[in-house]
VEXDREN-2710 file (C-alpha; in Angstrom, 1 decimal):
% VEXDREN-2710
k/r/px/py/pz
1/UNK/5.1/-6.9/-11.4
2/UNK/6.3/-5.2/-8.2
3/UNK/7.8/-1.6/-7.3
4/UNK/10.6/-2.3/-4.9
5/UNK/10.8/0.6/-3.0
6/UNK/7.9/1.8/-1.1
7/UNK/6.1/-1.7/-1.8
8/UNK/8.9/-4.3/-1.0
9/UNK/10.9/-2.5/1.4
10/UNK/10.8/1.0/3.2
11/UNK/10.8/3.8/0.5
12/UNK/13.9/5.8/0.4
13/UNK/15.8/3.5/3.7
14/UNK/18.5/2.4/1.1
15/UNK/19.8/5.4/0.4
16/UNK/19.4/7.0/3.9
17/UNK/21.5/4.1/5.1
18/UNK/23.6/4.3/2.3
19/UNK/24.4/8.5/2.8
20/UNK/24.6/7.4/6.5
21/UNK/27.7/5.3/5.6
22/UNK/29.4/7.6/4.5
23/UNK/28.7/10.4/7.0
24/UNK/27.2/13.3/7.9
25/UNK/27.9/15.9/4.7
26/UNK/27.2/13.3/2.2
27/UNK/24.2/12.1/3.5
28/UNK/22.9/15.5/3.9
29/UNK/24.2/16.2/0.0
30/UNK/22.4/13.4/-1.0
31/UNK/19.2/14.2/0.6
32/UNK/19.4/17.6/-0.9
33/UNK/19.2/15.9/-4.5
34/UNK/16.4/13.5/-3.0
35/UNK/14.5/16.9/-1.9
36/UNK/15.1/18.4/-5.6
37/UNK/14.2/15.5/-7.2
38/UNK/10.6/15.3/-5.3
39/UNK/10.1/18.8/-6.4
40/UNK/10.4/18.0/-10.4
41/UNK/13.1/20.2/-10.5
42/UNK/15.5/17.2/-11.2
43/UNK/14.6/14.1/-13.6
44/UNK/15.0/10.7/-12.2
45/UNK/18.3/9.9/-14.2
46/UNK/19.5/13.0/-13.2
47/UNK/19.0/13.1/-9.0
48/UNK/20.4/9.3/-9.3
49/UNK/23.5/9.8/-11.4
50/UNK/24.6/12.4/-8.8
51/UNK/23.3/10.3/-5.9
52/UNK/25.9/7.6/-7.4
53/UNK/28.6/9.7/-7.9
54/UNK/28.6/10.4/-4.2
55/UNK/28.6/6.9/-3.6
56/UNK/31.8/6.4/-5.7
57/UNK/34.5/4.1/-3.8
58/UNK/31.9/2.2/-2.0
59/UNK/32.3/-1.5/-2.0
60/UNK/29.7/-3.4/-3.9
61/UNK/29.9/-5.7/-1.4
62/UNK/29.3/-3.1/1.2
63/UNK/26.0/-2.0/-0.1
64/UNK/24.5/-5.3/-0.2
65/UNK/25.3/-5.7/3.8
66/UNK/23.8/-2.5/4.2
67/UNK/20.7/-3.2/2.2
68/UNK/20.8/-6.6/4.3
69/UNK/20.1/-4.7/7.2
70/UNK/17.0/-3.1/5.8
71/UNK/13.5/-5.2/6.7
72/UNK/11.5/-6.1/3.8
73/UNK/7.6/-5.2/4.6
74/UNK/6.0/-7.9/6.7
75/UNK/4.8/-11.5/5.6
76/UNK/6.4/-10.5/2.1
77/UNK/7.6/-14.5/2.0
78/UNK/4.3/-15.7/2.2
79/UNK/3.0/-13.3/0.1
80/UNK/5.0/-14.5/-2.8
81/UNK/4.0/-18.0/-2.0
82/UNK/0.5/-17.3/-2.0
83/UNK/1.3/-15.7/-5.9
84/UNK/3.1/-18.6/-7.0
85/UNK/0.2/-20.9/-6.0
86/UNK/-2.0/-18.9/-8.6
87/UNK/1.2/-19.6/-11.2
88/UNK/1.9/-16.1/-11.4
89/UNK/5.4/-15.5/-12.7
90/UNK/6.8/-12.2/-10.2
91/UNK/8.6/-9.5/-11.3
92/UNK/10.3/-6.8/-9.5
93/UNK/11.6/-3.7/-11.3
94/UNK/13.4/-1.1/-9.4
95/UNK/14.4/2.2/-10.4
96/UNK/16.3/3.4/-7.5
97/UNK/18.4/0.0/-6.3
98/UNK/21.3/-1.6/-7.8
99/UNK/20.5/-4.5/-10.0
100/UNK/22.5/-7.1/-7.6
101/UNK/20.5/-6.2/-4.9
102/UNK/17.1/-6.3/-6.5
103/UNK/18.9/-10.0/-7.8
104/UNK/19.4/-10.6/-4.2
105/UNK/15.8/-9.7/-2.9
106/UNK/14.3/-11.8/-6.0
107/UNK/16.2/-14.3/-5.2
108/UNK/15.6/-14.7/-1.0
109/UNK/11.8/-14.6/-2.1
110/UNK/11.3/-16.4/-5.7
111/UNK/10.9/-13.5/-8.0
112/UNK/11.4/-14.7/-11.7
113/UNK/12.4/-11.1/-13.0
114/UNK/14.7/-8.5/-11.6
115/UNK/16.1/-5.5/-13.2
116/UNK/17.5/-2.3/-11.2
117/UNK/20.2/-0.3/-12.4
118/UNK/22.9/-1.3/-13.7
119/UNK/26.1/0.3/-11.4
120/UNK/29.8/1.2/-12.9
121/UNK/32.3/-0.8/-10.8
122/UNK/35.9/-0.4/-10.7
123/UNK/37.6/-3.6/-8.5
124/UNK/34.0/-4.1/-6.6
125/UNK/33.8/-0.8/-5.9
126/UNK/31.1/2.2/-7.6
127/UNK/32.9/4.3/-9.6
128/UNK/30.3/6.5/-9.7
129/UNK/28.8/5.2/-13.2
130/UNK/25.3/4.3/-13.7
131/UNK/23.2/2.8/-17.0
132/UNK/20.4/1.2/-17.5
133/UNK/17.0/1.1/-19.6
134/UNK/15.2/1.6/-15.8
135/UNK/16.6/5.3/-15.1
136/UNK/15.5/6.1/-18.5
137/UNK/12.2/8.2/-19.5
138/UNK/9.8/5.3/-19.8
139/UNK/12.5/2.9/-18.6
140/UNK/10.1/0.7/-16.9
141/UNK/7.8/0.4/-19.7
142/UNK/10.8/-0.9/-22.0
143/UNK/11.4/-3.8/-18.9
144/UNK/7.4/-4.6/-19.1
145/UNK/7.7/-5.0/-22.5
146/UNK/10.4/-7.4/-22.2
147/UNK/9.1/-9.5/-19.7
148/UNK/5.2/-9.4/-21.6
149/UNK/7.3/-10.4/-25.2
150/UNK/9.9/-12.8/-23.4
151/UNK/6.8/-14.8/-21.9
152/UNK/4.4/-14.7/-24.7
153/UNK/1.9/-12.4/-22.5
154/UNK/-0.5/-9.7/-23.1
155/UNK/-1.4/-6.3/-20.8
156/UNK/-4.5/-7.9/-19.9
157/UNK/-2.4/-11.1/-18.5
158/UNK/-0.5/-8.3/-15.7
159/UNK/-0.9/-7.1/-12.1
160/UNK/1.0/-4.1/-11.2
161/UNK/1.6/-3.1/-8.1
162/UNK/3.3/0.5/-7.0
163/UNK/3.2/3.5/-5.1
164/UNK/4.6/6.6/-6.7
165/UNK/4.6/8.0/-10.0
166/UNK/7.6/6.4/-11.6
167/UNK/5.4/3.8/-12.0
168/UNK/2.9/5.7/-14.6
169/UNK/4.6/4.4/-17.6
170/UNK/3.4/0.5/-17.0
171/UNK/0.1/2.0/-14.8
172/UNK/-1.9/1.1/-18.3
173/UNK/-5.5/0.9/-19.2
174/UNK/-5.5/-3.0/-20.2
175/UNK/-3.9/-3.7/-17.1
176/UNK/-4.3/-4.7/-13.7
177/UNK/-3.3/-1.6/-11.6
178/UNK/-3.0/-2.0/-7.8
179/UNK/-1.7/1.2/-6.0
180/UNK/0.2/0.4/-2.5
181/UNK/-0.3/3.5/-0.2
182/UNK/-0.5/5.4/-3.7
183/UNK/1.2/8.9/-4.6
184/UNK/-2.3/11.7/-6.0
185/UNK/-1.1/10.2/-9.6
186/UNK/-1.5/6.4/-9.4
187/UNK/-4.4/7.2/-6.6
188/UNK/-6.2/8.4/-10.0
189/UNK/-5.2/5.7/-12.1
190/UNK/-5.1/2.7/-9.6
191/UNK/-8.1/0.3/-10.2
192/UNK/-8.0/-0.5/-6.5
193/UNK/-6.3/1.0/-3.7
194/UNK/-4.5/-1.3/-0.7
195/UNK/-3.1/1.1/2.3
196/UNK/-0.8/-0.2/5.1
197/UNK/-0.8/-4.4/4.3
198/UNK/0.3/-5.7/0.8
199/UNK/-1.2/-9.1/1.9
200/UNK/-4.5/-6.9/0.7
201/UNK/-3.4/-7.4/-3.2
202/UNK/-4.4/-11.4/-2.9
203/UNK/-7.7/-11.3/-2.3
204/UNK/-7.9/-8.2/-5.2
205/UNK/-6.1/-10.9/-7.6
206/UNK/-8.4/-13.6/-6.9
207/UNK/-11.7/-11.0/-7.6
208/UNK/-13.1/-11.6/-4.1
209/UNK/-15.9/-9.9/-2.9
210/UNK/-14.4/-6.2/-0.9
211/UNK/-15.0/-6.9/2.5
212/UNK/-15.2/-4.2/5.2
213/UNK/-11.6/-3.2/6.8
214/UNK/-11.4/-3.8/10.5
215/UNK/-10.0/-1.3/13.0
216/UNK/-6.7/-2.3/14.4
217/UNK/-5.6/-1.0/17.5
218/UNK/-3.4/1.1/16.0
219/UNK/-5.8/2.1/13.8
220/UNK/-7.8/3.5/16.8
221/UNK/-4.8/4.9/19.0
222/UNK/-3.8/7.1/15.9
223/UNK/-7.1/8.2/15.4
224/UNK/-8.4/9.4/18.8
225/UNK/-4.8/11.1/18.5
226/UNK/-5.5/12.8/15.5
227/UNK/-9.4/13.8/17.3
228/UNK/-7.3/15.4/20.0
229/UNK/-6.2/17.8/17.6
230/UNK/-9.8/19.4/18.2
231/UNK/-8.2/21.0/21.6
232/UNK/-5.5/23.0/20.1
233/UNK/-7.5/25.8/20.1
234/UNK/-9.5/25.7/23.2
235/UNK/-6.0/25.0/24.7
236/UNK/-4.4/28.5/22.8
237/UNK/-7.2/30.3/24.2
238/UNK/-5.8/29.9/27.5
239/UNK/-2.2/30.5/27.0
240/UNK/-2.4/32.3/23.9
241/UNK/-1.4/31.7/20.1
242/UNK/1.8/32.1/20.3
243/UNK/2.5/29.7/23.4
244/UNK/0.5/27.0/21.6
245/UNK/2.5/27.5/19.0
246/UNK/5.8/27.0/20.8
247/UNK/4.5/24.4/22.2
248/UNK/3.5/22.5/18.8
249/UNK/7.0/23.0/17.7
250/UNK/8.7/21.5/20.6
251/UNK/6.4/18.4/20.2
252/UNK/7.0/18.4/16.3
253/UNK/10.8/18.4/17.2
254/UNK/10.7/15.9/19.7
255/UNK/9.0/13.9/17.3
256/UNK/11.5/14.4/14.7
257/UNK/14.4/12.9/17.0
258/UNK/12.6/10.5/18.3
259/UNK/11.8/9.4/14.8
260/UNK/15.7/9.4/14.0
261/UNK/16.5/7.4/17.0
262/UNK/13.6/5.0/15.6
263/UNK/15.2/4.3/12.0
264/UNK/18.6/3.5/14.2
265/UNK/17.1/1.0/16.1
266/UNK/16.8/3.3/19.6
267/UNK/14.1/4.4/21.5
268/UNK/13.6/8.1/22.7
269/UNK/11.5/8.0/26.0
270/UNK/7.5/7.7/25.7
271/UNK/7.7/8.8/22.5
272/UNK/8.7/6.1/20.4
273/UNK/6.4/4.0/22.5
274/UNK/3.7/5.9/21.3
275/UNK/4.9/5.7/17.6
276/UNK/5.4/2.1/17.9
277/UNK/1.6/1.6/18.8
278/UNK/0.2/4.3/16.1
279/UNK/2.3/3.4/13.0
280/UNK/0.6/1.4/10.0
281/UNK/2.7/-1.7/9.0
282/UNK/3.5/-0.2/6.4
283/UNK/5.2/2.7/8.1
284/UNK/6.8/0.2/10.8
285/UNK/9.9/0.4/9.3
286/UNK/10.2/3.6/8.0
287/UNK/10.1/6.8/9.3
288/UNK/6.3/8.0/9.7
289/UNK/6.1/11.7/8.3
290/UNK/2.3/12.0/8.9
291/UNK/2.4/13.1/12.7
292/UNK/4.9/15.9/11.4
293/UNK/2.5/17.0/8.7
294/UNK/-0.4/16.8/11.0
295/UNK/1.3/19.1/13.8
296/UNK/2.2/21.6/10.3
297/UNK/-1.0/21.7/9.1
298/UNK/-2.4/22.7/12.5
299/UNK/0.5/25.1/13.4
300/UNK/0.1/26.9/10.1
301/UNK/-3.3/27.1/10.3
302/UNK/-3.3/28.6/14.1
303/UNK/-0.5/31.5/13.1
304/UNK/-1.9/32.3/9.7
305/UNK/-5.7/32.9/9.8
306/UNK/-7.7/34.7/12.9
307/UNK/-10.3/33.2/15.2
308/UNK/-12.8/32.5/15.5
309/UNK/-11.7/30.9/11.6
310/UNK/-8.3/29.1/12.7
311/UNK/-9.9/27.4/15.6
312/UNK/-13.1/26.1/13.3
313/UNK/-10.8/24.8/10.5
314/UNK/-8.5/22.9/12.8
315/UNK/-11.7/21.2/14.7
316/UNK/-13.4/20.4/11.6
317/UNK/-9.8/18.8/10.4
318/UNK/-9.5/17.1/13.5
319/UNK/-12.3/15.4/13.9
320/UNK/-14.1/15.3/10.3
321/UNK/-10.8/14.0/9.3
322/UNK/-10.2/10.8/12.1
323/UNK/-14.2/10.1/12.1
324/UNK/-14.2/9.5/8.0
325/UNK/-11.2/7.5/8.5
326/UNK/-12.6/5.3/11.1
327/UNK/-15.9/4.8/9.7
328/UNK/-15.2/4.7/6.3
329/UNK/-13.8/1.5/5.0
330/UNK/-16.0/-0.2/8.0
331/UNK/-19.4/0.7/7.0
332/UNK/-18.8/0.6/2.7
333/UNK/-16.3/-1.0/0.4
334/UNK/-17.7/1.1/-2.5
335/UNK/-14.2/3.6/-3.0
336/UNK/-15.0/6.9/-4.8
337/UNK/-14.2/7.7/-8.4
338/UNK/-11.3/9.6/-8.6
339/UNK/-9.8/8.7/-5.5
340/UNK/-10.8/4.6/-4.0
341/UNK/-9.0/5.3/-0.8
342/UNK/-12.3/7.2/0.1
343/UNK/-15.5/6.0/0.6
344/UNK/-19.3/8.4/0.3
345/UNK/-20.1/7.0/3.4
346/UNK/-17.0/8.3/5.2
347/UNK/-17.6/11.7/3.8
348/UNK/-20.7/12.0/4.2
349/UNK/-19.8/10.6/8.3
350/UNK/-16.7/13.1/8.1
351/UNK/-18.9/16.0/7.1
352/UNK/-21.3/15.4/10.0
353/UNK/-18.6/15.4/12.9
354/UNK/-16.8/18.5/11.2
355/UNK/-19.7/20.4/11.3
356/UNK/-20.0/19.3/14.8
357/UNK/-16.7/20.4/15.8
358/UNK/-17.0/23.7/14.3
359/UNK/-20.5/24.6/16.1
360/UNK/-18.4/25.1/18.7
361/UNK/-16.8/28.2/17.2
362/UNK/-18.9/29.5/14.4
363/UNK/-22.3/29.9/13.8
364/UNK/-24.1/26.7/11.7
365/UNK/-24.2/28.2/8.5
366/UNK/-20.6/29.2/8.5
367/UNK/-20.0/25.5/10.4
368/UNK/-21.8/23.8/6.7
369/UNK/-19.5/25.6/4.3
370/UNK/-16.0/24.7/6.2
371/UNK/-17.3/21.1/6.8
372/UNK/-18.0/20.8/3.0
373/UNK/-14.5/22.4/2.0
374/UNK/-13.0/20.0/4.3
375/UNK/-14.6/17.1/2.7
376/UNK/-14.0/18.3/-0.4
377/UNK/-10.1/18.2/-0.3
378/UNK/-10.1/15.2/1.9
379/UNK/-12.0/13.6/-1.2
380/UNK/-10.1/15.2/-4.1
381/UNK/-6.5/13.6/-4.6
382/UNK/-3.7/16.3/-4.5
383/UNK/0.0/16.3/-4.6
384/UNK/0.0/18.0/-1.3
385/UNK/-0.5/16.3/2.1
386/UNK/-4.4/15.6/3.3
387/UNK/-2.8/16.9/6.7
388/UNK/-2.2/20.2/5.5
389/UNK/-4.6/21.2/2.5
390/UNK/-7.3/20.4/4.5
391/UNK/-6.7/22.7/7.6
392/UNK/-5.3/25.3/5.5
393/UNK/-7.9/25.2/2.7
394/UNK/-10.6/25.6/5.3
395/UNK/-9.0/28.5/7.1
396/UNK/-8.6/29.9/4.0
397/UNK/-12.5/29.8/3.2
398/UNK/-13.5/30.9/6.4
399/UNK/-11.2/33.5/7.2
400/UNK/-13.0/34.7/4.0
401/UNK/-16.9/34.8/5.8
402/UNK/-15.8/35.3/9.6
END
């Protein structure tokens, strides 16, 4: 049982391209909504029965071009074969698409089950209307149970895989729970974790030994980029705080467009080259938020706490950060409790270089404690980005001591 969006296809493209459509103030309405409904101040059935009401007059017709348009995540067709081989049965239940277009995708890549949500149309066109038991509370728990009674199956006969927590209802103890670049809440619940290539879910299925990830070459580009993060403050210490900081904003805006230009299919000069050589496969499609976060955390961290402390948390986050990343899944398959996207090895690797980075601007004892509250929030799993709890939580601390 498959997620669609965030697992099958880029999380949140449908709608983008769907606001795009209609131009500029509706798309920027609907990503309001979006913005309120990631905060919890909006339910699900709420943020999507306004997001459909904007769409009202669009041709049916017109949304499954646009969706058509949208790449599905890479070797997804083979994927599915590999599944059937097993005689699984697939099922895809989306809580965010219209049910013709989750039809549509099941149908281009053998699913057995769709379901999506069932949209009010008035001569092929929305009228704004939508129903359906998956924008319910619990919606997609009332689908499983469907599927599990319809097929004479039990929890402990079911894989789910899913990324976000609108997938908790059906993330249950008797079954098979696969998290695909996981929100904090499923990271928890997730038996086993698979970041970046959903082709990582067959060899979970088929209860083969964890073998040891290799390091792609993106994989190493984004991390020596993430390293150079460690001369940020050396750099400010030369043309002052501010000046860096001006200078972190420019890139983080650069970025931003050049990220834009990206999801339309253009390149923005150098930079999208460089995007196009860091990005996971997962994020190849999609726009990549974790180089904005990464320059926030930093540029929060620079303004907000005083040196000697700003410049030792963003080194220890800088380095500690890329070298557990790099070594972790290469030297131990064995994830961590509460989070299995982390292994004790990494940490424990992390730890070292983040106390080595911050040598260089504290003294050791004071180098210890901000490596160890580093490590600690890279290993606990929050609902706020790793990219800036851990610079700011370590400023924080040694802001405190300094």
């Amino acid at each position: 049982m498959f997620d669609v969006e965030g697992v099958l296809i880029p999380k949140n493209r449908f709608i983008y391209e769907a606001g795009k459509s209609l131009g500029i103030i509706q798309l920027m309405k609907m990503l309001f909504i979006g913005f309120f409904y990631e905060t919890g101040a909006l339910s699900l059935k709420t943020a999507l029965s306004h997001i459909f009401y904007l769409m009202r007059g669009i041709g049916i017709n017109s949304l499954i071009e646009i969706f058509d348009n949208i790449p599905a995540i890479p070797n997804l067709q083979n994927i599915f074969i590999q599944l059937k081989d097993r005689n699984f049965k697939i099922a895809l239940i989306s809580s965010g698409l219209p049910s013709q277009i989750v039809k549509k995708l099941g149908d281009n890549f053998g699913a057995d089950y769709t379901y999506g949500i069932e949209i009010g149309l008035e001569n092929d066109l929305l009228s704004g209307e939508i129903s359906g038991d998956v924008i319910e509370d619990n919606g997609k728990l009332t689908v499983f149970k469907k599927i599990l009674s319809f097929e004479g199956l039990t929890h402990t006969d079911c894989v789910v895989v899913g990324d976000d927590r609108n997938n908790n209802s059906i993330f249950l103890p008797q079954v098979h729970k696969i998290g695909f670049n996981p929100d904090f809440i499923l990271r928890v619940k997730a038996d086993n974790v698979v970041n970046g290539n959903l082709s990582g879910i067959i060899p979970i299925i088929d209860k083969e030994k964890s073998i040891r990830s290799s390091l792609s070459k993106n994989d190493l580009l984004r991390e020596i980029i993430h390293a150079a993060g460690f001369f940020v403050p050396v750099l400010a210490s030369f043309i002052g705080i501010i000046y860096m900081g001006l200078l972190i904003f420019v890139v983080m805006l650069v970025y931003f467009v050049s990220e834009i230009l990206r999801m339309n299919r253009k390149d923005f000069p150098v930079v999208s080259l460089i995007t196009k050589n860091t990005v996971s496969k997962s994020e190849r499609y999609d726009f990549a938020t974790a180089p904005l976060y990464f320059a926030l955390g930093i540029l929060v961290t620079l303004l907000l706490f005083p040196t000697p402390a700003s410049s030792a948390a963003i080194a220890i986050f800088a380095l500690g950060d890329s070298a557990a990343s790099i070594f972790g899944g290469r030297i131990s398959n064995k994830p961590l409790l509460f989070n299995k996207d982390k292994t004790l090895e990494g940490s424990l690797i992390g730890f070292f270089f983040a106390f080595f980075a911050a040598l260089f601007f504290v003294s050791p004892p004071i180098a210890v404690l901000g490596a160890a509250v580093a490590m600690l929030f890279e290993y606990l799993p929050l609902p706020i980005n790793d990219n800036l709890v851990i610079p700011l939580s370590t400023g924080f601390i040694l802001s405190l001591v300094v």
